[in-house]
C-alpha positions as CSV (number, residue, x, y, z in Angstrom):
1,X,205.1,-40.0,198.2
2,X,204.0,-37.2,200.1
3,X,203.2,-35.6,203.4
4,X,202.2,-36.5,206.7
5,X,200.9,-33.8,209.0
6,X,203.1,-33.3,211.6
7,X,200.7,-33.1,214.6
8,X,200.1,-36.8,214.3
9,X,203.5,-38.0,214.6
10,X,203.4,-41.4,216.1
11,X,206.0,-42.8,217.9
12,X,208.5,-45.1,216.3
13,X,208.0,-48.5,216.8
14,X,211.0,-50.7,217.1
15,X,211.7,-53.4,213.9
16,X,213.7,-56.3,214.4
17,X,215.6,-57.3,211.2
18,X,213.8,-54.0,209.9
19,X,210.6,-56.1,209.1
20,X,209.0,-57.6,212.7
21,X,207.8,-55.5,215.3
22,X,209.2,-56.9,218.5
23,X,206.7,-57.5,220.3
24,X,205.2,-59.9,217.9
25,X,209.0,-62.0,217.2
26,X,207.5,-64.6,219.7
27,X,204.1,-64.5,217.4
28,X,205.9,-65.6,214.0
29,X,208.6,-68.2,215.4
30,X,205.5,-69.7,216.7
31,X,203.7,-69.0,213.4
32,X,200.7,-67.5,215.5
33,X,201.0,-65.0,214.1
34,X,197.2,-64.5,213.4
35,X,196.1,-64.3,216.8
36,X,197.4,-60.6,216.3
37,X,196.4,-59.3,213.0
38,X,198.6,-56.3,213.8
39,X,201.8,-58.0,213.8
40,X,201.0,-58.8,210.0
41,X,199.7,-55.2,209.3
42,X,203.0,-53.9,210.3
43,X,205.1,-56.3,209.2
44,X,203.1,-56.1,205.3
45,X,203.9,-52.3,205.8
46,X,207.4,-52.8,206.3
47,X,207.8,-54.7,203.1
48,X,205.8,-53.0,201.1
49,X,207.8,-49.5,202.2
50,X,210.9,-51.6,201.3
51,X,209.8,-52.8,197.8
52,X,208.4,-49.3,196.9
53,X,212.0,-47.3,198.2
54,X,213.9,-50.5,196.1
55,X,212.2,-49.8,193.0
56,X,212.5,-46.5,193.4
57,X,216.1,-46.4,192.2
58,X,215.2,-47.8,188.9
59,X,212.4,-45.5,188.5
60,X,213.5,-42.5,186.1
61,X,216.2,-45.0,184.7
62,X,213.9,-45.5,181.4
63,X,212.8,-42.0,181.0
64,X,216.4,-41.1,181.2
65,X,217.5,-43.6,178.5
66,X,214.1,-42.7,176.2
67,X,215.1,-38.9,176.7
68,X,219.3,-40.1,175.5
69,X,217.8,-42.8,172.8
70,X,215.5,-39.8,171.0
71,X,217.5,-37.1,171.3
72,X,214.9,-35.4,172.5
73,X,212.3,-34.0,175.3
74,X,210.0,-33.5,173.2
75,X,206.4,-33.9,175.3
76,X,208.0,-33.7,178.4
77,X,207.5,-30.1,180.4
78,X,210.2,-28.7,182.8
79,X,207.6,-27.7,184.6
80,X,206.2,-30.9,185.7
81,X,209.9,-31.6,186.7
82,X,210.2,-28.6,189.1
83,X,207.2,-29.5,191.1
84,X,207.5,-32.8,191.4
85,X,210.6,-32.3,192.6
86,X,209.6,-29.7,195.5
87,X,206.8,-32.5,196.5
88,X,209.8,-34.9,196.9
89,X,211.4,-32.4,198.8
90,X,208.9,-31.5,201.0
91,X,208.2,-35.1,201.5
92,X,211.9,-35.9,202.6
93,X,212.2,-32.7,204.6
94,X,208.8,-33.4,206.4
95,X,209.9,-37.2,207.0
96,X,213.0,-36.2,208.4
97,X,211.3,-34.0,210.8
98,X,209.1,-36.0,211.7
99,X,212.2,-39.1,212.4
100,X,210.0,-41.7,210.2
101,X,211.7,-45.0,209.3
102,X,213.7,-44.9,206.0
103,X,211.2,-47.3,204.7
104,X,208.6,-45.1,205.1
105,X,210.5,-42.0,202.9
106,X,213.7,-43.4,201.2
107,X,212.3,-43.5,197.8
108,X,212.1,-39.9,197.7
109,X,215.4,-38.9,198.4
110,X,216.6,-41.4,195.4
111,X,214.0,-39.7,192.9
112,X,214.9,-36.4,193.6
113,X,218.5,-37.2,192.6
114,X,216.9,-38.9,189.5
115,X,214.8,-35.8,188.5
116,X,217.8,-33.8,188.6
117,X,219.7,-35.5,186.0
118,X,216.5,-35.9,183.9
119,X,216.1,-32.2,184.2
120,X,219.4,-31.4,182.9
121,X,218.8,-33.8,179.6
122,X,215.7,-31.6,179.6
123,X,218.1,-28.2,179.5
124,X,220.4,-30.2,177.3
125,X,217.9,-30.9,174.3
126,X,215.2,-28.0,175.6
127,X,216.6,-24.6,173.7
128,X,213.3,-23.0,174.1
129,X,214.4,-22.6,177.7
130,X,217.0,-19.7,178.5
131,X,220.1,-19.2,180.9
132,X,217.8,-16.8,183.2
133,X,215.3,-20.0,184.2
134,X,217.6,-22.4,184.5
135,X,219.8,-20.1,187.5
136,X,216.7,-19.4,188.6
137,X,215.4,-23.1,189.3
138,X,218.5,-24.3,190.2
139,X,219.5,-21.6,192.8
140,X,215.4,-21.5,194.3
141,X,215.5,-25.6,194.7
142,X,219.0,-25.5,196.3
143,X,217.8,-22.8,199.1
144,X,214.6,-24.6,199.5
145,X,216.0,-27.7,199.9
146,X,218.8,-26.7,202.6
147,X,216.5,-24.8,204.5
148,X,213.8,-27.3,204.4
149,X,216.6,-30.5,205.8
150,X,218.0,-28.2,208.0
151,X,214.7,-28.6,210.1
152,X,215.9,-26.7,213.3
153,X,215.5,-23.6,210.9
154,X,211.6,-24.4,209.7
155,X,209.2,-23.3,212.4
156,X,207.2,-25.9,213.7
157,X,203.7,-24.0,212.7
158,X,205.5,-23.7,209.2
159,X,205.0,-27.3,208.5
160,X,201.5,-28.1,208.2
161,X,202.0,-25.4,205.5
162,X,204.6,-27.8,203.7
163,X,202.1,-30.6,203.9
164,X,198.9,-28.5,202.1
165,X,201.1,-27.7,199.5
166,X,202.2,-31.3,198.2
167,X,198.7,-31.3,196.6
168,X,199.1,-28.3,194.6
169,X,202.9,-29.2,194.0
170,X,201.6,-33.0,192.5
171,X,198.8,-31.4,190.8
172,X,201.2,-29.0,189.2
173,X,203.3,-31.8,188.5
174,X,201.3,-33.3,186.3
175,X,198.4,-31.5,185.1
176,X,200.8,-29.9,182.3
177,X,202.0,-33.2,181.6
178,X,198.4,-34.4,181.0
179,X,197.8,-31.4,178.8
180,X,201.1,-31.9,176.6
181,X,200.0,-35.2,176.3
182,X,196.2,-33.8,175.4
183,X,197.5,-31.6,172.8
184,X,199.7,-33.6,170.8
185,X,197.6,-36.3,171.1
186,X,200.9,-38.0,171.9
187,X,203.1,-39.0,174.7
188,X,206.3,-37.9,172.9
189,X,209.2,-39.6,174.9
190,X,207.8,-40.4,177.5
191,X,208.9,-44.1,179.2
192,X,206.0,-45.8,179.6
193,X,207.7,-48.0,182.6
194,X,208.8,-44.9,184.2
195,X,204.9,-43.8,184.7
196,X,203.8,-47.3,185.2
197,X,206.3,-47.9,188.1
198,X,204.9,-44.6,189.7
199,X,201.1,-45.7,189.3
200,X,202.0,-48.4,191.1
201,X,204.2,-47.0,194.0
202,X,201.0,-44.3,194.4
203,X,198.6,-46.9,194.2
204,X,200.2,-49.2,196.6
205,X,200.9,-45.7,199.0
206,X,197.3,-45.3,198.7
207,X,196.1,-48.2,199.6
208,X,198.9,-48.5,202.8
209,X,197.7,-44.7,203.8
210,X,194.0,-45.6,203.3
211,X,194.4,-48.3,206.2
212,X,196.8,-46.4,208.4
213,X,195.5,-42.9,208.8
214,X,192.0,-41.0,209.4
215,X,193.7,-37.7,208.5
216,X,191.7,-36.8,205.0
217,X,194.4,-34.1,204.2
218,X,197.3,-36.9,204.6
219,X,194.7,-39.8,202.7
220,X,193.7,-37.2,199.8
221,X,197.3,-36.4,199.2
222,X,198.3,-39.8,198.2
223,X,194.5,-40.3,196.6
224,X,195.2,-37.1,194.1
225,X,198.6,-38.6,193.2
226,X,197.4,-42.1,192.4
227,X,194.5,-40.7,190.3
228,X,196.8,-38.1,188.3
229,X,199.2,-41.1,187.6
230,X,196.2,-43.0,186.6
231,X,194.9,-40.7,184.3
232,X,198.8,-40.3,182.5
233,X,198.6,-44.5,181.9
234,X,195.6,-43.8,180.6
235,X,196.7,-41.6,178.0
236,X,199.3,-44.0,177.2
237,X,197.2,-46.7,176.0
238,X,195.2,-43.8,174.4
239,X,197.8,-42.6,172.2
240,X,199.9,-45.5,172.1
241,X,199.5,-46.0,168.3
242,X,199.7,-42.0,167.9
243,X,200.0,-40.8,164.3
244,X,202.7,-38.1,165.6
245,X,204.9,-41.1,167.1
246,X,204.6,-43.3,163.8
247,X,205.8,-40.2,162.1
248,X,208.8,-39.1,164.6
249,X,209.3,-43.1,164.5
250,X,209.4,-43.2,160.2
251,X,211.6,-39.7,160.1
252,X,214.2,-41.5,162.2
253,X,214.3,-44.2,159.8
254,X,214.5,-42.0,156.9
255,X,217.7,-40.4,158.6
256,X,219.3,-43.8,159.7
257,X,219.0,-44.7,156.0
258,X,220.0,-41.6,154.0
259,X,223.2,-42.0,156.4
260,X,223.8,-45.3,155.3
261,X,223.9,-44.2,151.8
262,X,226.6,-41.9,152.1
């Protein structure tokens, strides 16, 4: 879920059905498919690309419902919001420009509509964070995002630029989500299905990248996102038994019951 450099663009291949390159239809009526290890590569790629932009739309779906369930944000940083969001930005900006098949990018336009709502729950329950931040995100993103689509109005030599900065953007994005989760020794709210579902859409991007490209700067993108994902999993299992959650967890019960009493 990030960038590919722009001076590699490759040119599009045509899919039939959106799944079979064309030139191997012949190859898998005839289920020889092997004789062109290839045809399989790509067709694997496809799928894959199709799976990861499909579950994608569920993605945020349980950290949304978590987030309306507690109440609460609590252990969840704005901050990790606002970058991730720029790298799916730059992502879709940078796909667009570059014409790459929906497969290869769709997932990213569905988060970033996803991450919006979650950051407003955020604002909702968040009253640590004032009227002067909120303008300010919402007006920078909104700019950045229209100029970045636009693509006629981002210089070409502007765009390598873009692509650097996804690994500082996903590092951002989660390094003070790792730290929250450090110091509380606790993942608050945080949907545990949400995080696994990214692990594994990194992972599997990884993986596809690993195979596809020799650019290190396009490879270790990808690389630094699986491993930061990895590390928030870890912290799950970690603190899954947290004495901060069994005590938010006991509250609530308290509550539920003195309002039954009344």
């Amino acid at each position: 879920m990030t960038l590919a450099s722009t001076s590699e663009k490759k040119a599009q291949v045509s899919a039939k059905f959106g799944l079979f390159r064309e030139d191997c239809i012949d190859k898998w009526a005839n289920f020889d498919y092997f004789s062109d290890t290839s045809c399989i590569g790509f067709t694997l790629g496809k799928s894959v690309g199709y799976a990861i932009v499909g579950g994608s739309a569920i993605l945020k779906l349980p950290q949304i419902i978590n987030i309306l369930n507690a109440g609460s944000s609590k252990g969840i940083p704005a901050s990790s919001y606002y970058f991730e969001t720029i790298v799916f930005v730059n992502t879709l900006g940078n796909a667009r420009h570059q014409q790459l098949a929906f497969s290869e990018y769709g997932e990213n336009a569905i988060i970033i509509v996803q991450n919006v709502v979650v950051i407003l729950l955020i604002y909702n329950y968040d009253k640590t964070i004032g009227i002067a931040e909120k303008l300010l995100f919402v007006a920078s993103i909104s700019s950045y995002a229209t100029w970045l689509l636009m693509d006629t109005s981002v210089p070409e030599e502007a765009w390598p630029l873009v692509t650097s900065s996804c690994i500082i953007c996903n590092c951002m994005s989660r390094m003070p989500q790792i730290y929250s989760n450090f110091s509380n020794k606790s993942t608050g709210v945080l949907s545990f299905v949400t995080f696994f579902l990214a692990f594994a859409g990194s992972m599997a991007r990884f993986v596809g990248v690993l195979f596809a490209s020799d650019d290190i700067m396009f490879v270790s993108q990808f690389g630094i996102s699986a491993f930061l994902n990895t590390t928030i999993i870890c912290q799950f299992l970690l603190y899954w038994d947290s004495s901060d959650d069994k005590k938010d967890k006991k509250v609530e019960i308290e509550l539920k019951d003195t309002k039954k009493t009344r």
